[in-house]
C-alpha positions as CSV (number, residue, x, y, z in Angstrom):
1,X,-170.0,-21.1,-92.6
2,X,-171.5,-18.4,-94.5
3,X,-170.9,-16.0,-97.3
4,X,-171.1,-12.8,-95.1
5,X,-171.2,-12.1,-91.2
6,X,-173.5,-9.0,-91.8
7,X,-176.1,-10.5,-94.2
8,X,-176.3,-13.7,-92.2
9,X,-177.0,-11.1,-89.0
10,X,-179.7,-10.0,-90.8
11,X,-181.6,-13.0,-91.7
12,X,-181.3,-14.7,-88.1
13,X,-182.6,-11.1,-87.0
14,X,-185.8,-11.6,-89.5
15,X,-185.7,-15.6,-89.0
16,X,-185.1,-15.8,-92.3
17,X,-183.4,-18.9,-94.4
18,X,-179.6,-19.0,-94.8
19,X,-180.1,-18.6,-98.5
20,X,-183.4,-16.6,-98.1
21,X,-184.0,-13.4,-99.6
22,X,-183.9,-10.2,-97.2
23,X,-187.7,-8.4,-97.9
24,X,-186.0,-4.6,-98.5
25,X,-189.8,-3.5,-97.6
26,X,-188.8,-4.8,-93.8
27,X,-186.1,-3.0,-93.7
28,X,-185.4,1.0,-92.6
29,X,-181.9,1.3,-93.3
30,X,-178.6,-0.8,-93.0
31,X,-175.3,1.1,-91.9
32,X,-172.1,-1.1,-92.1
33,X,-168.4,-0.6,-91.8
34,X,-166.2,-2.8,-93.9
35,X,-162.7,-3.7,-93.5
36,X,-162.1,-5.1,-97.3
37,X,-160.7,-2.5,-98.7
38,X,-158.4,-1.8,-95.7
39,X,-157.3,-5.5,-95.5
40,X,-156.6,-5.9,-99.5
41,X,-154.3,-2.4,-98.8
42,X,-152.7,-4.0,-96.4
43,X,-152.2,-7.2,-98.3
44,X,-151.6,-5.6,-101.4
45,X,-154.4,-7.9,-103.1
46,X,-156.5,-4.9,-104.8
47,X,-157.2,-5.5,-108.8
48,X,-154.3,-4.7,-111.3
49,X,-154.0,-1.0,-112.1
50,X,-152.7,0.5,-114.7
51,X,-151.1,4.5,-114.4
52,X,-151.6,7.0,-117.3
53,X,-149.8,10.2,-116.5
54,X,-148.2,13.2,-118.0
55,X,-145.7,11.9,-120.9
56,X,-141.8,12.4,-119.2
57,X,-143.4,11.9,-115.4
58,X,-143.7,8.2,-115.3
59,X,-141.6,7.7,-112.3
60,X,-143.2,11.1,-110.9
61,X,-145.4,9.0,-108.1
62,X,-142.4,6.9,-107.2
63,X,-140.1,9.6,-106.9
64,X,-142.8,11.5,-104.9
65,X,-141.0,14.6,-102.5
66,X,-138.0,12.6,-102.0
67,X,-138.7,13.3,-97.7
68,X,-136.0,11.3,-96.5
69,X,-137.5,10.9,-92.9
70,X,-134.4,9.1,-91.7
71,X,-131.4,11.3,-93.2
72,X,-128.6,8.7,-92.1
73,X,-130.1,5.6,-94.3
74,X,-127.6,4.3,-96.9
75,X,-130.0,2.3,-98.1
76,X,-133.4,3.8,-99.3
77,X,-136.5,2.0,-99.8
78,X,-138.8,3.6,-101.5
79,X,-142.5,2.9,-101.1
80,X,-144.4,-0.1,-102.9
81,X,-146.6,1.5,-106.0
82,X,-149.8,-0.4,-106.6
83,X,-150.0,0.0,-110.1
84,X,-148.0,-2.6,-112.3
85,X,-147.6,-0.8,-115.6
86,X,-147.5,2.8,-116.7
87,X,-148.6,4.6,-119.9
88,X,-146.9,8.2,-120.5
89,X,-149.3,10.0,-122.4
90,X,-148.3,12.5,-125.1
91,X,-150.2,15.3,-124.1
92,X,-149.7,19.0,-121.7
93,X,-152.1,21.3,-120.6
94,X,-150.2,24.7,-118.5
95,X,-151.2,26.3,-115.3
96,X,-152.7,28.9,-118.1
97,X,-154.7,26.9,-119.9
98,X,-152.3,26.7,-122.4
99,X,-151.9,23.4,-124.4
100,X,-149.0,22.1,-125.4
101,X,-148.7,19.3,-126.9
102,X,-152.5,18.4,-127.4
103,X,-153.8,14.8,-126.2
104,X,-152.4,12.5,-128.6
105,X,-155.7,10.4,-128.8
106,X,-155.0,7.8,-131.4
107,X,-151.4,6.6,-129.8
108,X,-153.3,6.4,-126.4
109,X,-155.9,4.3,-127.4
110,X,-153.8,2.1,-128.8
111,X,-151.8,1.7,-125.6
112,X,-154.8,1.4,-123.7
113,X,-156.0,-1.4,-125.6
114,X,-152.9,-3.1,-125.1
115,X,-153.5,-2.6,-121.5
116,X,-156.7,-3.5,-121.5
117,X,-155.7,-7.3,-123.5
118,X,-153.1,-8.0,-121.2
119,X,-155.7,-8.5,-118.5
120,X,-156.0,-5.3,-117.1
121,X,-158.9,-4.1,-115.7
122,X,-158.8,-0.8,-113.6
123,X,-157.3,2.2,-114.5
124,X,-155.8,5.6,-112.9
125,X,-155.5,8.8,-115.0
126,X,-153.6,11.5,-113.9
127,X,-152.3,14.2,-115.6
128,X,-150.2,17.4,-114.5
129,X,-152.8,20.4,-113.6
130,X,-155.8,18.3,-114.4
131,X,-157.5,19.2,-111.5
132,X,-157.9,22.8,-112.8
133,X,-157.9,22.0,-116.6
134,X,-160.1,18.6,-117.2
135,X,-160.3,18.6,-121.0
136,X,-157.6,15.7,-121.6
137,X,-158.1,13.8,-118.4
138,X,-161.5,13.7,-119.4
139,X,-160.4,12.6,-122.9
140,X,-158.2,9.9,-121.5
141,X,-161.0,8.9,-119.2
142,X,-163.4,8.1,-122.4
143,X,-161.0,6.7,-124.2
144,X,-160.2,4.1,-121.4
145,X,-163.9,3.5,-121.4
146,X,-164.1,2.8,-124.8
147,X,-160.9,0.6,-124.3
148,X,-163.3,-1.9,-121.9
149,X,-161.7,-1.1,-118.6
150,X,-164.2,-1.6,-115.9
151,X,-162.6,0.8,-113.3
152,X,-161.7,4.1,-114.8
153,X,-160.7,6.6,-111.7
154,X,-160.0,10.0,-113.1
155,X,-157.8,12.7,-110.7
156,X,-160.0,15.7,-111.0
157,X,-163.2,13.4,-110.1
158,X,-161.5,11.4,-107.3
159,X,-159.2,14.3,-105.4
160,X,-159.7,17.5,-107.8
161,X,-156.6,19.2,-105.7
162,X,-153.5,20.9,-106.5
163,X,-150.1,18.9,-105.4
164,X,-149.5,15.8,-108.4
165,X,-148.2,13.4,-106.6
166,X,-150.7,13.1,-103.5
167,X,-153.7,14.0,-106.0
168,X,-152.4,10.8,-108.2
169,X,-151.6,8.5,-105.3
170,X,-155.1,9.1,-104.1
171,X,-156.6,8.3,-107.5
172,X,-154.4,4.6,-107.6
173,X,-155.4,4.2,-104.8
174,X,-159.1,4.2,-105.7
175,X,-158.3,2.8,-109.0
176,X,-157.0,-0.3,-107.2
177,X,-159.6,-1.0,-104.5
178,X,-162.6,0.1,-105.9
179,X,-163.3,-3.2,-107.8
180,X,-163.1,-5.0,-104.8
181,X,-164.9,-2.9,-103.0
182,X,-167.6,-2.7,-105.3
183,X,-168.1,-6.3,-105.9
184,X,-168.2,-6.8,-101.8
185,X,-170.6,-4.0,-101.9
186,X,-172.8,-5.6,-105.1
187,X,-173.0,-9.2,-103.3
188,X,-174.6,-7.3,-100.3
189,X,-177.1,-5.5,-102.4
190,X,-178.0,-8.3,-104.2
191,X,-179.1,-10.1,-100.8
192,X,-182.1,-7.8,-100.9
193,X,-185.4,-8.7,-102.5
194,X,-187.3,-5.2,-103.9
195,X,-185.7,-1.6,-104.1
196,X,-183.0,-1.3,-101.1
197,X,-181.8,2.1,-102.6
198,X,-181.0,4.9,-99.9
199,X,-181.5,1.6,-97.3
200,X,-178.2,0.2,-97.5
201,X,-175.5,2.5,-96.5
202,X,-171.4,2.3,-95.6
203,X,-169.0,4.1,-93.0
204,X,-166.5,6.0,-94.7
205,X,-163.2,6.6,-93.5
206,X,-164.1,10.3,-92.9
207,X,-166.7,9.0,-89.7
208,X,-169.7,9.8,-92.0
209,X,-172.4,7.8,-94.4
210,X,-172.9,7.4,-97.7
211,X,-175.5,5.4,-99.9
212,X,-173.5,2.2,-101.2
213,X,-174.0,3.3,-104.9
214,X,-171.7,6.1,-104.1
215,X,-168.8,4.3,-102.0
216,X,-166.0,4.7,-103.4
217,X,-162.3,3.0,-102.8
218,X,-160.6,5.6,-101.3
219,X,-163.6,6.5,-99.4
220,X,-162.9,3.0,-98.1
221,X,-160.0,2.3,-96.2
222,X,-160.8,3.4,-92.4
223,X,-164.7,2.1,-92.9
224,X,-164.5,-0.2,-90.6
225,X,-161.8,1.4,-88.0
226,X,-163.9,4.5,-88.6
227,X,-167.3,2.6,-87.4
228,X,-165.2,1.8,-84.4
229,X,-164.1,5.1,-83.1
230,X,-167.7,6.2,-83.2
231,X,-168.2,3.2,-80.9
232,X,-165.7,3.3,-78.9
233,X,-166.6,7.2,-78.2
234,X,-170.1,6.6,-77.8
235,X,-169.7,3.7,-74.9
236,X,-166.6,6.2,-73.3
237,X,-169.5,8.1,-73.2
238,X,-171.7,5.9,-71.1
239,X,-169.2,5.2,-69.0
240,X,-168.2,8.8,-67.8
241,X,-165.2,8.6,-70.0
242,X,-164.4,12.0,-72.1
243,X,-160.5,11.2,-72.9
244,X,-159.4,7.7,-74.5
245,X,-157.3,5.7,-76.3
246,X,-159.3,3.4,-79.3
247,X,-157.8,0.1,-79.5
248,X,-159.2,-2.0,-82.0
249,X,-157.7,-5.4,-83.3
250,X,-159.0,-7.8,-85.7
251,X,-158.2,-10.5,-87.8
252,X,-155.4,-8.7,-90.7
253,X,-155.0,-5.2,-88.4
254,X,-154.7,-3.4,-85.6
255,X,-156.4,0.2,-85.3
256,X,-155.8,2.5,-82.3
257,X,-157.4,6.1,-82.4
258,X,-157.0,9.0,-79.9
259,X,-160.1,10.9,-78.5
260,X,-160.4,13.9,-76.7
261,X,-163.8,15.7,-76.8
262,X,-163.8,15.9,-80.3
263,X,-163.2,12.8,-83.2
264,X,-159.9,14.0,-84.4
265,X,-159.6,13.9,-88.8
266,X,-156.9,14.1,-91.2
267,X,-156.7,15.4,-95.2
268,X,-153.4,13.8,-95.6
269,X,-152.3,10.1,-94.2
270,X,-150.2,7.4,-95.0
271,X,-151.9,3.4,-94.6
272,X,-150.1,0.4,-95.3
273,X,-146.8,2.5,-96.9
274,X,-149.4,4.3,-99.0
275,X,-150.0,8.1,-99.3
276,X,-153.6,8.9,-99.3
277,X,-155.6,13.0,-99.3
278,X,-159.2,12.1,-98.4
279,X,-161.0,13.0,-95.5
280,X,-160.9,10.3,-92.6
281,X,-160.6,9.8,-89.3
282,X,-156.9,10.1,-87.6
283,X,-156.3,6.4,-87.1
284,X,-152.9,4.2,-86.8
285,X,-153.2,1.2,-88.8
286,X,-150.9,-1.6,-88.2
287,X,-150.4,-5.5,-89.9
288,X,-150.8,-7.1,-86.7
289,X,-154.1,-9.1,-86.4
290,X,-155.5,-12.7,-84.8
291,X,-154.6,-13.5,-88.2
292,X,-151.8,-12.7,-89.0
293,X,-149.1,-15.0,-90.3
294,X,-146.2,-16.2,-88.5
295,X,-142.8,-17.2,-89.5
296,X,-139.3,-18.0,-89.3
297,X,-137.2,-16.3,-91.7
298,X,-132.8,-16.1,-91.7
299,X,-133.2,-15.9,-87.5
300,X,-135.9,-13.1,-87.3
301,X,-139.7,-13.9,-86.1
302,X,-141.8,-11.8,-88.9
303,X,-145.7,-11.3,-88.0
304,X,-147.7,-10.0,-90.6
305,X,-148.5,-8.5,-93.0
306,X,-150.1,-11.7,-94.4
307,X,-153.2,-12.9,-92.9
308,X,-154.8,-16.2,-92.5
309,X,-158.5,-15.0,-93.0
310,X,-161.6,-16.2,-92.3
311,X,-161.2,-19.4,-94.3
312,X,-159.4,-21.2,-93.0
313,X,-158.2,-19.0,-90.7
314,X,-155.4,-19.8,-88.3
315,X,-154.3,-23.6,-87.2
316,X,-156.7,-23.5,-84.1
317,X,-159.3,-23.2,-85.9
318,X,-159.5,-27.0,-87.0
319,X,-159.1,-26.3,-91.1
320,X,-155.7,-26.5,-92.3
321,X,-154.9,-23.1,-92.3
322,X,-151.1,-21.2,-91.3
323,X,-149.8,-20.6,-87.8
324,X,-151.2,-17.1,-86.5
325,X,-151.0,-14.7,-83.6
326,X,-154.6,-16.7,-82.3
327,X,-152.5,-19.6,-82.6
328,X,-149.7,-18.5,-80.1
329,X,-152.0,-17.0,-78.2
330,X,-153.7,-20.4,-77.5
331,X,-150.2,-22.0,-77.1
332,X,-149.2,-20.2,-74.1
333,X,-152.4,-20.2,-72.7
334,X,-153.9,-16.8,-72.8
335,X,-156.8,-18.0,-75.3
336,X,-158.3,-20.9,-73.5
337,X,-159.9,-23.9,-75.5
338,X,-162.4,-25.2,-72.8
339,X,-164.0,-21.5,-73.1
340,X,-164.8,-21.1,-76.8
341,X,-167.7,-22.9,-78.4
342,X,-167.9,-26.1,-80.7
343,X,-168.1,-23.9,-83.9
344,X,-164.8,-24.8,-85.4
345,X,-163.8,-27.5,-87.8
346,X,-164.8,-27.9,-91.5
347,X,-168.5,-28.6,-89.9
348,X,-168.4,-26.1,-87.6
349,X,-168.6,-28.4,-84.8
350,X,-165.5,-29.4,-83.0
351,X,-163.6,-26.7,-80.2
352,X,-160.4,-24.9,-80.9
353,X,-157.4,-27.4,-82.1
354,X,-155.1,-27.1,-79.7
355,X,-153.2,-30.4,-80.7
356,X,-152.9,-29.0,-84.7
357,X,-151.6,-26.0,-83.0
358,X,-149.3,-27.7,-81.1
359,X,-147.5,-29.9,-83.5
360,X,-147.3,-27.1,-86.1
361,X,-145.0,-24.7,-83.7
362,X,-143.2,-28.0,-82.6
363,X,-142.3,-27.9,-86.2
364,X,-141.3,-24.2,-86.6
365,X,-139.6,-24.3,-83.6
366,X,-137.2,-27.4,-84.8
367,X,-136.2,-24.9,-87.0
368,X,-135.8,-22.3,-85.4
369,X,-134.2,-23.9,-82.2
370,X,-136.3,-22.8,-79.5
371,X,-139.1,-25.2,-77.5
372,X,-142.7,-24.3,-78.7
373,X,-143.2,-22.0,-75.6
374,X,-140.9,-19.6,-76.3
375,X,-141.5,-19.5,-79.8
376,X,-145.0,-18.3,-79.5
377,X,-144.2,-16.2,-76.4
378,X,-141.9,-14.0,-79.1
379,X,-144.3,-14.1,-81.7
380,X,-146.7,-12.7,-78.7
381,X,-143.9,-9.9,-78.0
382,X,-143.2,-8.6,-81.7
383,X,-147.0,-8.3,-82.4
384,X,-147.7,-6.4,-78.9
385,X,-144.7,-4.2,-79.7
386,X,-146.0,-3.3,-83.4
387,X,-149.0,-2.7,-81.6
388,X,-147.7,-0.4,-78.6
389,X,-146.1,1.6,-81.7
390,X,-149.0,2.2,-83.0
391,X,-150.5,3.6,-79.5
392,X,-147.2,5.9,-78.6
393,X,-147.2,7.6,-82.6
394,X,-150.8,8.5,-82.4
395,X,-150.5,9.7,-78.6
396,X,-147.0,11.7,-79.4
397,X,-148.7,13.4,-82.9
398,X,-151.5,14.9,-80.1
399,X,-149.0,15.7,-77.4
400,X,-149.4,12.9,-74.6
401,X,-146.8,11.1,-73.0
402,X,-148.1,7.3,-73.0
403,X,-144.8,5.6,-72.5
404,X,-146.0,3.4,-69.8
């Protein structure tokens, strides 16, 4: 019912229009979390990136350390890479210093400008020992500037660290969030009316603030979890509490955090199957949110990673949109209708939908051969159990038996 929950805060604060203009001059300072880039992660929906690395290491990413966490697996899966096309660029610059061969500029700009007309916009540039030696990353990074690509995420700028294939992960990583995150991050500013600079300011992943000229995607994808550990540790706080468990679900995740007299950070991480080496806060991100998707696929019950959103959101929520883990949670009675306002519907006006809710798992469940019930009472099961995952790896990592 409106373009953002924050902004639309605001305005009711100041009694200000829907549409109205926020007065910057009325304003000290705005600190918000944000769960877009986390949620496009998750749903793999960032912008199209394209790779530029070291010619002969094109598959260097993909082929990463070759850990083989689970020795016994026939079959390996290797992780999903973001970017969807790779440029190997002639170019080598030693440990020493020593170059050999130089950048081969022209041939690179002519593959980035291929790039660039296929419809790709953001680009990651990584090159072996560029954090140390910056001359042809920097190079590539003008030349891919010159090419028109709006995103241009450089390794030595973005994680200027030894180790190749964590330093480039991190960098694709901001390469494909980044646009997102900066157009969320534009449409706030532009609610403003006058100079909000140093006003508005986001949670990073690391706990900490940062002016929103500066955030960056990688920066990005605990903002929102991160804004809740600090809350969850402040009200412990209150209430006497010094030693907790975070458990924090929304509408695409589930974050659970571990506290223990001190907020608990992390250089290296993995989110969503992807590597990451930026400061943030030590959180277990899973795909099992409110709206999350559910389905019946060749006799299993997946939940997730998919997510209804906002708009329309799940079935119950009166606008055509997909079953969800809200939806089954309604069904079996543990969300209850006659408690929720009139704020659903495509005026915002009607209660939850319990009868589109209804018929839509009487037809999954035709298919699936099980009565409605027991349909949504797994679906309930497999999310809580993705969920009590998440609680027992981040209480074993720091030592605590939480098995019951």
């Amino acid at each position: 019912q409106y373009d953002d929950a924050a902004l639309a805060g605001i305005r009711r604060f100041l009694d200000l229009g829907p549409a109205e203009p926020i007065p910057a001059a009325r304003i000290r300072s705005v600190k918000m979390g944000t769960t877009v880039a986390t949620n496009a992660l998750l749903e793999r929906k960032g912008d199209r990136t394209l790779l530029v690395i070291t010619q002969g290491l094109g598959d260097q990413l993909r082929l990463a350390y070759q850990n083989r966490p689970r020795l016994f697996d026939r079959h390996i899966i290797l992780p999903e890479m973001l970017y969807e096309q790779v440029i190997e660029a002639e170019e080598r610059l030693y440990a020493d210093g020593r170059v050999a061969p130089p950048l081969d500029e022209a041939k690179l700009a002519e593959d980035l400008a291929a790039a660039r007309a296929s419809g790709i916009d953001a680009v990651a540039i990584v090159f072996v020992h560029g954090y140390r030696h910056t001359a042809h990353e920097k190079r590539a990074g003008a030349l891919a500037r010159a090419a028109g690509f709006n995103q241009v995420s450089v390794s030595h700028e973005v994680s200027p660290l030894m180790k190749m294939v964590s330093r480039g992960d991190t960098t694709v990583v901001d390469a494909y969030l980044s646009p997102i995150l900066r157009r969320y991050v534009d449409r706030v500013a532009a609610a403003f009316d006058g100079d909000a600079s140093g006003k508005l300011m986001f949670m990073m992943s690391s706990g900490g603030l940062t002016d929103a000229a500066l955030f960056q995607g990688k920066d990005a994808i605990l903002s929102g979890p991160a804004g809740g550990v600090v809350g969850a540790v402040r009200t412990s706080a209150i209430a006497g509490e010094a030693n907790i468990i975070g458990f924090d679900m929304g509408g695409t995740s589930t974050d659970v955090c571990h506290y223990a007299g001190e907020f608990e950070r992390v250089l290296h991480t993995e989110v969503a199957g992807v590597r990451l080496r930026a400061p943030m806060m030590h959180i277990n991100t899973v795909a099992a949110g409110g709206g999350s998707l559910l389905q019946y696929k060749d006799g299993r019950l997946p939940v997730g990673p998919a997510s209804a959103g906002a708009d329309p959101g799940p079935q119950c929520y009166g606008r055509g949109g997909p079953l969800a883990v809200t939806d089954a949670n309604v069904l079996v009675g543990k969300l209850r209708p006659d408690f929720f306002p009139a704020i659903f519907g495509p005026n915002a006006d009607q209660p939850l939908d319990l009868g589109a809710t209804l018929e839509a798992f009487r037809q999954l469940s035709a298919e699936a051969g099980m009565t409605p019930a027991d349909l949504a009472d797994g679906f309930i099961r497999i999310a809580c159990e993705n969920m009590a995952n998440a609680i027992k790896t981040i209480s074993v990592q720091r030592g605590h038996d939480v098995s019951a």
